[in-house]
Structures are given as C-alpha cells and as structure tokens.
C-alpha positions as a Markdown table, in Angstrom:
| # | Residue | x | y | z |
|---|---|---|---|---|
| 1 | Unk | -30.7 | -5.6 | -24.6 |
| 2 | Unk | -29.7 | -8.5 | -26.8 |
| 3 | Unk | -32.7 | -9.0 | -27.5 |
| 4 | Unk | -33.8 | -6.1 | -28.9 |
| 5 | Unk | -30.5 | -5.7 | -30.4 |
| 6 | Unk | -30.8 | -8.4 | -32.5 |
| 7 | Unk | -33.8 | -10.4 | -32.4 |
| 8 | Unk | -34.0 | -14.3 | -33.1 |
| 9 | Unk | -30.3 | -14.7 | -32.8 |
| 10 | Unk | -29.7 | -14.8 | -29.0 |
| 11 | Unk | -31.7 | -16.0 | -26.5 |
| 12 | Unk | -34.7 | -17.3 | -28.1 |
| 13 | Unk | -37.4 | -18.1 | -26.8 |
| 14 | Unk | -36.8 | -14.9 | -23.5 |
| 15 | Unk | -38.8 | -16.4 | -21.0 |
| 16 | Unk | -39.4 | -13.6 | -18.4 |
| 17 | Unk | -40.8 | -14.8 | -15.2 |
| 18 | Unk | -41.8 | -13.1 | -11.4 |
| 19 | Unk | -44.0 | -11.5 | -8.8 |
| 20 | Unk | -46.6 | -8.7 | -10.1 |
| 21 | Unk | -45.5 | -5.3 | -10.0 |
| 22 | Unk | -41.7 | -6.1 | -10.8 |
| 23 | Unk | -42.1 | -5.1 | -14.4 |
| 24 | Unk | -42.2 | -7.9 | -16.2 |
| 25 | Unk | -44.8 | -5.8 | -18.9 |
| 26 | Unk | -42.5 | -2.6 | -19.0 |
| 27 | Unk | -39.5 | -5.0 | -20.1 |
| 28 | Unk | -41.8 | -6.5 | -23.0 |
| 29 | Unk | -42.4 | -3.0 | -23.6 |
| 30 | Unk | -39.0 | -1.3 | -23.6 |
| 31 | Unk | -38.3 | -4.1 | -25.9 |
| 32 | Unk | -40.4 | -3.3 | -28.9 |
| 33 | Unk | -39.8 | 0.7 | -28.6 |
| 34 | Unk | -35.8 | 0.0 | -28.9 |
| 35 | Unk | -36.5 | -3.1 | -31.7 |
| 36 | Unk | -38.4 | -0.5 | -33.9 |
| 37 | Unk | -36.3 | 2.5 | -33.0 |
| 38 | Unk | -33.6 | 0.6 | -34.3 |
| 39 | Unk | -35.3 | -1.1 | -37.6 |
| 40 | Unk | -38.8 | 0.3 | -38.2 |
| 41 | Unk | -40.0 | -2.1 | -40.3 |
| 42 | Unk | -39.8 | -4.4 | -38.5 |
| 43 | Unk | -43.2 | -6.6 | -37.1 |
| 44 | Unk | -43.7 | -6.5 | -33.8 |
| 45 | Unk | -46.7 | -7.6 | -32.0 |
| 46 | Unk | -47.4 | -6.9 | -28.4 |
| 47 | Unk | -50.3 | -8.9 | -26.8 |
| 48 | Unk | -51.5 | -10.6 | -23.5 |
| 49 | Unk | -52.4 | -14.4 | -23.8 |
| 50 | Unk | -55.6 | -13.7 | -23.1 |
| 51 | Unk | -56.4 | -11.3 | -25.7 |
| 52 | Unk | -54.2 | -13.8 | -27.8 |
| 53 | Unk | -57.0 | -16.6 | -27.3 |
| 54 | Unk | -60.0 | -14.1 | -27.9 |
| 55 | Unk | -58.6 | -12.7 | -31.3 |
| 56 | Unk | -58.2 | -16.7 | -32.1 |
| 57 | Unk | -62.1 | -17.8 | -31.1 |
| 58 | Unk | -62.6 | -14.8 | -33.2 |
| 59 | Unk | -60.9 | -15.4 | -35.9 |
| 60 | Unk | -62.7 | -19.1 | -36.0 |
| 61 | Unk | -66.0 | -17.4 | -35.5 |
| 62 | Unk | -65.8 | -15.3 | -38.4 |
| 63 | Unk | -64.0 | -17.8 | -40.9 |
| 64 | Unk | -60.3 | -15.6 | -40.5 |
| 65 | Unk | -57.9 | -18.3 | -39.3 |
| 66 | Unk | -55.6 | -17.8 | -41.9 |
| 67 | Unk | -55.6 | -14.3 | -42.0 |
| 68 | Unk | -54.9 | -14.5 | -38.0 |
| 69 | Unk | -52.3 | -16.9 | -38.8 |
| 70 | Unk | -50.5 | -14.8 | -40.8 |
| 71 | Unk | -50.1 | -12.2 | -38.6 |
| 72 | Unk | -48.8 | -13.7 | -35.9 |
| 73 | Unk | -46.9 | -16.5 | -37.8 |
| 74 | Unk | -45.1 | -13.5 | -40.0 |
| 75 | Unk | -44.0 | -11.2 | -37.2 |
| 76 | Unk | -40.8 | -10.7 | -36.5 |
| 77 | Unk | -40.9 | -10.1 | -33.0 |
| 78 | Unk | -43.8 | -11.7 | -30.9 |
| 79 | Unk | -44.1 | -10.2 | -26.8 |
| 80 | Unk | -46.9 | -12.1 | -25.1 |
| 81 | Unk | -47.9 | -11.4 | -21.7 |
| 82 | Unk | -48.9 | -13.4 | -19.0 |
| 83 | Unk | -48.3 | -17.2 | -20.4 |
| 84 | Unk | -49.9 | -18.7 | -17.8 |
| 85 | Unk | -53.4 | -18.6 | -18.9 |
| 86 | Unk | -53.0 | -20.8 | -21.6 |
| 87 | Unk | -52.7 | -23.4 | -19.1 |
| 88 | Unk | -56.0 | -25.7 | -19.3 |
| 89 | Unk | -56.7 | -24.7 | -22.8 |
| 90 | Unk | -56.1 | -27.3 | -25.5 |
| 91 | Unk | -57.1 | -25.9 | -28.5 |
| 92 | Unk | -55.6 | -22.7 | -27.8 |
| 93 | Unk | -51.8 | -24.3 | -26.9 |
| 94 | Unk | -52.2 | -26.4 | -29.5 |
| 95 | Unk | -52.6 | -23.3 | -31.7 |
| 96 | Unk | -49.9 | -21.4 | -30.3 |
| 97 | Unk | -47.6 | -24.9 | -30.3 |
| 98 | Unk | -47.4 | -24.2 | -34.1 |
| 99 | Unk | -47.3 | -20.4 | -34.0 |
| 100 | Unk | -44.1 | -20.6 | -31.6 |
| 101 | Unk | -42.7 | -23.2 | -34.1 |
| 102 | Unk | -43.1 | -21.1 | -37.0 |
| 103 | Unk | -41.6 | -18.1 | -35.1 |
| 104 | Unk | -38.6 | -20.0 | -34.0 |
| 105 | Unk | -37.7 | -22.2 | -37.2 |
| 106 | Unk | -37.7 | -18.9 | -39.2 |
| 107 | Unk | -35.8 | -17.2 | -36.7 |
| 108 | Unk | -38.0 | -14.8 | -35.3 |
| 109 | Unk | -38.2 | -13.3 | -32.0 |
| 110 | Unk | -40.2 | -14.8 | -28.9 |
| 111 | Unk | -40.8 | -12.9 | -25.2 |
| 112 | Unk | -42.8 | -14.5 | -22.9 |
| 113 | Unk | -43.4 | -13.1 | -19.3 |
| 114 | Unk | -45.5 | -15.3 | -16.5 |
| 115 | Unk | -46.0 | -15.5 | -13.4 |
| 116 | Unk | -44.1 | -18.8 | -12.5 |
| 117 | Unk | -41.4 | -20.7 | -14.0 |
| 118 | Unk | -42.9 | -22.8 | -17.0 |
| 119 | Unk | -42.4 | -26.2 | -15.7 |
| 120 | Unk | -44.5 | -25.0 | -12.6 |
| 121 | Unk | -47.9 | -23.9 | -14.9 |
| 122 | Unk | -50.2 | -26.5 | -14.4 |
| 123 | Unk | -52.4 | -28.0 | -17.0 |
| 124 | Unk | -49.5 | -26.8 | -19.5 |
| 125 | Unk | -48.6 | -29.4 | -22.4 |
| 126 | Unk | -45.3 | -30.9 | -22.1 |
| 127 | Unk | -44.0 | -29.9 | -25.5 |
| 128 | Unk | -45.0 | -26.3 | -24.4 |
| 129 | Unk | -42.9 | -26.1 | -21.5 |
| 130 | Unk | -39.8 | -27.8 | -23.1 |
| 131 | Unk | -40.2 | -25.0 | -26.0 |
| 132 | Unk | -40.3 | -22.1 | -23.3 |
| 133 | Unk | -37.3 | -23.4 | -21.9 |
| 134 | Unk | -35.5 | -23.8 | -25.1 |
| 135 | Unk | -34.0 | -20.4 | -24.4 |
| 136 | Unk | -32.8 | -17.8 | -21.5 |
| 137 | Unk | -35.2 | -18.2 | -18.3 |
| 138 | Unk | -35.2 | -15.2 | -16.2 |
| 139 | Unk | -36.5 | -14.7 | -12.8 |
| 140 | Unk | -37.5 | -11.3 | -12.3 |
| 141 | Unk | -36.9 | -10.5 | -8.4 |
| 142 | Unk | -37.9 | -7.2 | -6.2 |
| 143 | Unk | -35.5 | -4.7 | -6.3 |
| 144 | Unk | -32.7 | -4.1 | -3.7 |
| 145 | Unk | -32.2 | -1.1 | -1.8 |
| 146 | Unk | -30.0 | 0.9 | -4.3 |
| 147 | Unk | -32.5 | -0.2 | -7.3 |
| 148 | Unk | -35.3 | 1.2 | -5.6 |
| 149 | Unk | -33.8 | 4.1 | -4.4 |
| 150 | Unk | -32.7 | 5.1 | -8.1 |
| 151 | Unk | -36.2 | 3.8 | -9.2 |
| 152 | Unk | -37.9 | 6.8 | -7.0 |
| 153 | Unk | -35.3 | 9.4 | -8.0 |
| 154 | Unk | -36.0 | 8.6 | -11.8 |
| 155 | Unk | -39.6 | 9.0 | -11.1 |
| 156 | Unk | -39.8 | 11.6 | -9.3 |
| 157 | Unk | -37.5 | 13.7 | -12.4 |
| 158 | Unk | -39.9 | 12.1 | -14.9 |
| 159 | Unk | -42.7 | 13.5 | -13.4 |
| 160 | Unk | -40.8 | 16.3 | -12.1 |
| 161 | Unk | -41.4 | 16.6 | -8.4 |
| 162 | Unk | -39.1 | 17.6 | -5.5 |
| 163 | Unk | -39.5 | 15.5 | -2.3 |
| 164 | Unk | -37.1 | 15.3 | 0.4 |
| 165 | Unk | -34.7 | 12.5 | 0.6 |
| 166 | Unk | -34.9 | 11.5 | 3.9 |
| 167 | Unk | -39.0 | 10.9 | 2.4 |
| 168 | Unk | -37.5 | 9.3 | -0.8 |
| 169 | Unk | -35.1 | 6.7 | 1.6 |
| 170 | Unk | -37.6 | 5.9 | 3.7 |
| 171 | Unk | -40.0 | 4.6 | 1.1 |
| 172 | Unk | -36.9 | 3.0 | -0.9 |
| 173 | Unk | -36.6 | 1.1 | 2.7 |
| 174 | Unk | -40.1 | 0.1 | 3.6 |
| 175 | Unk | -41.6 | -0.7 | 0.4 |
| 176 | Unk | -40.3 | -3.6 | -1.0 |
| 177 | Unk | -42.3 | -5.9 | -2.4 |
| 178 | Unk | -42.6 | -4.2 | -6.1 |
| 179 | Unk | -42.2 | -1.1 | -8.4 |
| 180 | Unk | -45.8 | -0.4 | -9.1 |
| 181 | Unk | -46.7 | -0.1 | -4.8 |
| 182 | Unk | -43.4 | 2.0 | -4.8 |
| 183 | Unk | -44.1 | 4.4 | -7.4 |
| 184 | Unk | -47.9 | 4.6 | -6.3 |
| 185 | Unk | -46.5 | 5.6 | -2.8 |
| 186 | Unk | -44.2 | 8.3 | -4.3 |
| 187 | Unk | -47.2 | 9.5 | -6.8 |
| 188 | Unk | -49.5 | 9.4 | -3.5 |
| 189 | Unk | -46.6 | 11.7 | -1.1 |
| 190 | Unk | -46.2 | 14.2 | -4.1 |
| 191 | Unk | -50.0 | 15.2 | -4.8 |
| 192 | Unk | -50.3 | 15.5 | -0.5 |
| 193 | Unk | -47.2 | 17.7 | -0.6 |
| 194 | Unk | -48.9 | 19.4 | -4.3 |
| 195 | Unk | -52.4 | 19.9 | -1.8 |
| 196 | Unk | -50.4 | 21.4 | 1.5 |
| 197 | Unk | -48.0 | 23.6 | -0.3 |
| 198 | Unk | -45.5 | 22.2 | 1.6 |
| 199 | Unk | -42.6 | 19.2 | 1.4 |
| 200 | Unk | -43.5 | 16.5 | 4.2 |
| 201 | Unk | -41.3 | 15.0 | 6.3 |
| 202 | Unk | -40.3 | 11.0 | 7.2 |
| 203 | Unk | -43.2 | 11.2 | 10.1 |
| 204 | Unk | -45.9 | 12.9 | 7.8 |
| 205 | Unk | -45.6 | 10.2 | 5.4 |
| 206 | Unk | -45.4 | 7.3 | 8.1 |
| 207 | Unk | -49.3 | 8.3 | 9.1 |
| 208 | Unk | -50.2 | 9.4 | 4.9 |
| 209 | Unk | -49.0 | 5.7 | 4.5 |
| 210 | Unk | -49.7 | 4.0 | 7.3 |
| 211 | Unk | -51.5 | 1.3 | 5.6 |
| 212 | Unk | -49.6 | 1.2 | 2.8 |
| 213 | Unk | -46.0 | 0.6 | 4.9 |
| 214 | Unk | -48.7 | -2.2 | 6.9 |
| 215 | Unk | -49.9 | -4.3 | 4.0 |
| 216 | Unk | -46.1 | -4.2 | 3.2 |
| 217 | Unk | -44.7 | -5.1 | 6.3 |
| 218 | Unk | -47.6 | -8.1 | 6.1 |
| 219 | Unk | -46.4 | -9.4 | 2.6 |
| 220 | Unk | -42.5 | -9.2 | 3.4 |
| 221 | Unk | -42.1 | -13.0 | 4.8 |
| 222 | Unk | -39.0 | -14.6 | 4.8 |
| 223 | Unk | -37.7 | -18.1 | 4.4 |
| 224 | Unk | -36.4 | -18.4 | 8.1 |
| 225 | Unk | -39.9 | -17.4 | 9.6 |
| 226 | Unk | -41.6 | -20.1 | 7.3 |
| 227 | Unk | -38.8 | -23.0 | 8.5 |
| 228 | Unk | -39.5 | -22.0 | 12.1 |
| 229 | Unk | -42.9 | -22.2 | 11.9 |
| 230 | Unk | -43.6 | -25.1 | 9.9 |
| 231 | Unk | -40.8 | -26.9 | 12.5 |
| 232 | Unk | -43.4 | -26.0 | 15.3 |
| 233 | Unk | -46.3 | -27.1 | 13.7 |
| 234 | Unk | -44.9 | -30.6 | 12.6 |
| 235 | Unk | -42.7 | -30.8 | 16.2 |
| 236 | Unk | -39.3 | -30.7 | 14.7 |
| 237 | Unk | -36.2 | -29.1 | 15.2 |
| 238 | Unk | -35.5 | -26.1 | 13.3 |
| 239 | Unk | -31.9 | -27.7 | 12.7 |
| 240 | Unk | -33.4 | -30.5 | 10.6 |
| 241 | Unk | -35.0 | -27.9 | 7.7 |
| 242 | Unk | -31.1 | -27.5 | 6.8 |
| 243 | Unk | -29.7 | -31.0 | 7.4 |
| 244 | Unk | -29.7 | -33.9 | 5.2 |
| 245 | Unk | -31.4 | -36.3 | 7.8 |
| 246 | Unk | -34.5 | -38.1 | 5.3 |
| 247 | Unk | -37.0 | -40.0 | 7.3 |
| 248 | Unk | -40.4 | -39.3 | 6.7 |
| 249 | Unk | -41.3 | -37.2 | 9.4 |
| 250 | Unk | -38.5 | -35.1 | 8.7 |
| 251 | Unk | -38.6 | -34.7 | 4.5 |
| 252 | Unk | -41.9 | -33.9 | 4.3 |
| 253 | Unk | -42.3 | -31.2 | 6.7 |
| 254 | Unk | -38.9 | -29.4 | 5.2 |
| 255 | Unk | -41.4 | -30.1 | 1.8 |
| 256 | Unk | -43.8 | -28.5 | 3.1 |
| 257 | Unk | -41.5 | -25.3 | 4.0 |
| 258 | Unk | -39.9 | -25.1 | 0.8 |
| 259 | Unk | -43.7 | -25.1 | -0.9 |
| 260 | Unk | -44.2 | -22.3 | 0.8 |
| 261 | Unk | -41.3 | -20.5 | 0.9 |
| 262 | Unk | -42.2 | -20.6 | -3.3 |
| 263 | Unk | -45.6 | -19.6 | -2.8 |
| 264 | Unk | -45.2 | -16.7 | 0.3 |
| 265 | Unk | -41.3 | -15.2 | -0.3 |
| 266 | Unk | -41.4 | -14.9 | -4.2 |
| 267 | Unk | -37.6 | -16.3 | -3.7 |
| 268 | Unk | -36.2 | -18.2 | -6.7 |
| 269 | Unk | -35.5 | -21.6 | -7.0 |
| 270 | Unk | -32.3 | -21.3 | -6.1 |
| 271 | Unk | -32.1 | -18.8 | -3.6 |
| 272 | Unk | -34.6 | -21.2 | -1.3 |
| 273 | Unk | -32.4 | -24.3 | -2.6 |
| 274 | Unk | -29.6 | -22.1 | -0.7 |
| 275 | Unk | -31.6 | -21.5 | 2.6 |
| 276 | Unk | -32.3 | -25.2 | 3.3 |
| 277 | Unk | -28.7 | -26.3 | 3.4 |
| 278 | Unk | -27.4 | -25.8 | -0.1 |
| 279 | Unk | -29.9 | -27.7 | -1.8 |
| 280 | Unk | -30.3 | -27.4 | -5.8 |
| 281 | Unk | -33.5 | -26.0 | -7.1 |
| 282 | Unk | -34.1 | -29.2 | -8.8 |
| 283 | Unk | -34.5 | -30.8 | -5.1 |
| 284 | Unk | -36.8 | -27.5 | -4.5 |
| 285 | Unk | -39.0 | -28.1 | -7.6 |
| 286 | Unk | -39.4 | -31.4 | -6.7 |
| 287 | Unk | -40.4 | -30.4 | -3.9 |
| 288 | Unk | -43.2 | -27.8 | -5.0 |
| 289 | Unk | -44.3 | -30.7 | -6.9 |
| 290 | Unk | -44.6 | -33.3 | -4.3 |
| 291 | Unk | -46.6 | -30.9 | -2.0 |
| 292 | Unk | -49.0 | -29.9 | -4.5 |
| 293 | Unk | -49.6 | -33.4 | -5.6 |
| 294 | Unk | -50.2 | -34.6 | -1.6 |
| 295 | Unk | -52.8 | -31.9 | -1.3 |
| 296 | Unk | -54.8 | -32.7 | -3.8 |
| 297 | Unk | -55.3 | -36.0 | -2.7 |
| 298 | Unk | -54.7 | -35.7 | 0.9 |
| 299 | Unk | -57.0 | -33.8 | 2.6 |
| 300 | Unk | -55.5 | -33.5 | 6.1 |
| 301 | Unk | -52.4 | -32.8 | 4.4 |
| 302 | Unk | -54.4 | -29.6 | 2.2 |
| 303 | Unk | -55.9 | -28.3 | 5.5 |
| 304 | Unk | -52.5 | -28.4 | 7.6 |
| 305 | Unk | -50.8 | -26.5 | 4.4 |
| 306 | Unk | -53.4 | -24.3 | 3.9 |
| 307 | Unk | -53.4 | -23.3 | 7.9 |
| 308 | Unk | -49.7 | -22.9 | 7.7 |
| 309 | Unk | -49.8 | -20.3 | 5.2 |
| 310 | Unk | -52.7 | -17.9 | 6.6 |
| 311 | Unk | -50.8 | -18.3 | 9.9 |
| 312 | Unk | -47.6 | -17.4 | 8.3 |
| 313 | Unk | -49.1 | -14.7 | 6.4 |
| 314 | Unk | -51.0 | -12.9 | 9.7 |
C-alpha cells in the first residue's frame, strides 16, 4: 500500500518473491490500478522480463534504442514480472543495470516479483542483486487457513455463486499450495453444481476433485518428512538435523536437507533456519549454496540429491 501510496519514497526497489500461484502478478497489478486511481498521470509500465528483453532486441533491430530508453527510463512507476529470466543474459542486465539506476536516482518507482530470493538467481550479475536488495524483500508464502477461506468467500461473491460452506471449508482445508489451484477448484465445483441444478455436498466434491485434492496432497511436503528421510538415507540420527554437532558426515547431510527443504516446502529462509535448531537463514543460504555447488561437480553427490527429492516427492 505504501507503495502505491507514494511511489519512490518508501521501499524502493519492492522486491516481491514466492511460489507460483500465490499472486505475486495480481499484487504488481493491484499496484498500478490504485497508483493511477490516485494520480492519473502518472507513468506506469507493467511488463514481464521477458517481454522486457524482446521489446529491447527490438528496439536494436530497428535502430529505436533511445526511443525504448526513454520509455522505460521516464516512467514513473516500473512493475516487472518474473526477474529471474534475466539471469544468463549479459547484454540484457547490463541494459536494465542502467535503466534501474535511472529509475532509482530520480526517484521513481521499482516492483520486481521472482520466483526466488535475488541472491539465489543464478548467472545474475552481482551489482544486480545488491540493487534488488537495496529495498524491502518480501517473501510471498501460501495462505493460511483463514486467508484461504476469505479468499473462496470473496470469489465466490465476485462471481456470484452460492456453494455450501461445509464445500467452501473443505477446499479452504485441502488445497493449499496456492490461490490460482484454489480458485480453479471453486470455479470447477460451481459450473458442476451450475450443470446438476443442484448444490453438492463435501463427498460430491471429494470424487469431482479427487485428483485435484491428490496432486495436492503430493505437493504438500514438510520440512520434518525431508529431515527424516535424508537422516535414513545418509544413516544418521534424526536428532543431529537440529543439533549443532559439525563433522562431516553430519553437516553435510543436514545440507543436503535444508537444500531441499528450499526447493520442495516453498518455506522461507527463515522459517527452515527455525526447523533445524534455530539456525539463521544466512546459515540456510549458505547452505543452498554449498549443495548446489557440490552437485555440479560431484556426481555421486547430484545422483544421491536428485534421488532424495523424487523419493521425497512420491
């Protein structure tokens, strides 16, 4: 709200980052409706970094660089979505290195969203990362109960359907994962109970979305599952992933679990610090880092990951 409120004063750059389907694209959107609601002149651009990096080799093609640089250099308020596919593309973050600069010494609003924090997007220049994180980082996580229950009443009143609420708690509570799969199961219960005439009930639903309420019950993994099973695999105790015991054979594996407990559980930083034994998300990154870095150049260490995580995911 601050930032739409009053933009290039308060948390600049917004760096908005999560899961898909948590709404990361509505926020960047909600954000230039209430900007120009409350200033209409101002200039807002809206634009993915993809379509960012076509209207440049564009621009280049058909001798327009200036002109391109002039709109996005001028705006007052620039929302770019998905960040992270900059990452491996020099000329293009060298291009947006000066249009961010431009941007922020004159004050002007920056939103980013992505699907990662920034110091996590590989094959991202240095300077880049330090810039995103210049302002507010936010980590966009999946709703709570409550949220999503109040998510599937307002949706339901925008689109003006009546379903029962026993229907409405039960995909609040087995659908968790993100908005967009929660709305779509809502959308998907109305048009049935639109076709029978009829409102269904909590077992109707259950076999309409049987494989919905699977797929979700598949993607919910938590952190504990991950500890006990990497503990297995490496022969370890599951006590070890929380103490602060540091020999080899004990680090690494409780590595390995926090790597994937950031790649599986969509948990920040923090929160998976906070599982193994109150450790800071610095330790966590580090962590992330080390992993990746070992696979890469450790083959049996790539395949063990890589079997951890499609037998944690089963």
């Amino acid at each position: 709200m601050a930032v739409a409120q009053s933009p290039g004063r308060s948390y600049n750059p917004l760096f908005l980052y999560g899961g898909v389907g948590l709404g990361k694209t509505h926020l960047l959107h909600a954000i230039a409706h209430y900007a120009l609601e409350e200033n209409p002149r101002l200039k807002v651009a809206y634009l993915s970094s993809e379509k960012f990096t076509n209207k440049y080799i564009d621009a280049i093609q058909n001798n327009e660089l200036a002109k391109f640089r002039r709109t996005y250099r001028k705006t007052d308020i620039l929302l770019i979505d998905d960040i992270q596919f900059l990452a491996g593309k020099e000329r293009i973050q060298e291009e947006f290195f000066h249009t961010f600069n431009a941007l922020h010494e004159g004050h002007k609003q920056i939103v980013m969203t992505c699907d990662r924090p920034a110091n996590e997007i590989k094959d991202l220049e240095k300077r880049l990362v330090s810039r995103f994180e210049w302002g507010l980082v936010t980590d966009m996580q999946p709703p709570n109960y409550e949220t999503r229950l109040a998510i599937l009443r307002k949706k339901a009143a925008s689109i003006d359907v009546q379903v029962p609420e026993d229907v409405v708690a039960l995909l609040a509570k087995r659908i968790r994962s993100n908005i967009r799969r929660l709305e779509g199961a809502l959308i998907r219960v109305s048009s049935y109970q639109s076709l029978i005439g009829k409102p269904m009930s909590p077992s109707a639903v259950e076999g309409l979305l049987k494989d919905l309420f699977h797929e979700e019950g598949r993607t919910v993994i938590s952190i504990d599952q991950i500890q006990k099973r990497v503990a297995e695999h490496y022969d370890i105790r599951l006590a070890d992933m929380t103490s602060r015991r540091r020999p080899e054979n004990i680090a690494f594996p409780r590595q390995v679990a926090m790597y994937l407990s950031r790649e599986l559980t969509g948990k920040s930083l923090n929160s998976i610090g906070e599982a193994f034994g109150g450790r800071d998300h610095g330790t966590v990154l580090h962590a992330c880092r080390l992993v990746r870095d070992r696979m890469e150049v450790d083959t049996d260490v790539r395949q063990a990951v890589r079997y951890l995580q499609g037998q944690i995911s089963r």
